[in-house]
N, C-alpha and C positions, 0 to 999 in steps of 0.2 A: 504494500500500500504506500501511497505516496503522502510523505511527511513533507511541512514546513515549520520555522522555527516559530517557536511562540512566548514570549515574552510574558510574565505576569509580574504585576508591579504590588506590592502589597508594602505592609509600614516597613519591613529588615530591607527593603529597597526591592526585591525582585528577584523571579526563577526562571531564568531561560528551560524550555524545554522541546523536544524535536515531536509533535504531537500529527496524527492523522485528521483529517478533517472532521470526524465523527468524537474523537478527543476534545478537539480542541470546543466543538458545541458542548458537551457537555460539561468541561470545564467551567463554560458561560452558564450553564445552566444552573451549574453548582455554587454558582457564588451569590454572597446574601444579596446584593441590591445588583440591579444590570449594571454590569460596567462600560467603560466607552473603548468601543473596538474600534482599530486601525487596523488596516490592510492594506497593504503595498503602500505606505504613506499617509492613506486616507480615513479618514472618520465614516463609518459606517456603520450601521446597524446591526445588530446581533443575529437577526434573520437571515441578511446578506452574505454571510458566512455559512449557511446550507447552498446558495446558488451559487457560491464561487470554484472559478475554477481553481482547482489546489495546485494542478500541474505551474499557475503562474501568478499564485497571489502574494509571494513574495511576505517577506516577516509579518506577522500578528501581533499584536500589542494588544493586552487587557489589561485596562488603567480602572481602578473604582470610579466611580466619578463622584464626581465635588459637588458640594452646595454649597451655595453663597450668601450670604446676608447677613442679618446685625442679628 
């Protein structure tokens, strides 16, 4: 099966790891709040990672995401 690298950012700073694409969803799946996905550079949705192609999406990035306010 074809891997790419996948990047998880958490508070010790982050785990690279070489995950398939069926991993790397459920990774998303597993984490408490949606995090904000990047592929090949880009911000994209967590869904948009069942329709990519893996043969050419290039590093993954699962950042938590932030909330802002007072």
């Amino acid at each position: 099966e074809i891997t790419t690298t996948v990047m998880i950012a958490d508070r010790a700073g982050g785990t690279t790891y070489q995950l398939t694409q069926q991993e790397t969803l459920d990774r998303v799946a597993g984490m408490e709040d949606t995090p904000w996905v990047f592929a090949g550079g880009q911000m994209v949705q967590p869904a948009e990672l069942a329709e990519a192609n893996w043969d050419t999406v290039g590093a993954v990035r699962l950042v938590p995401s932030l909330v802002g306010g007072i």
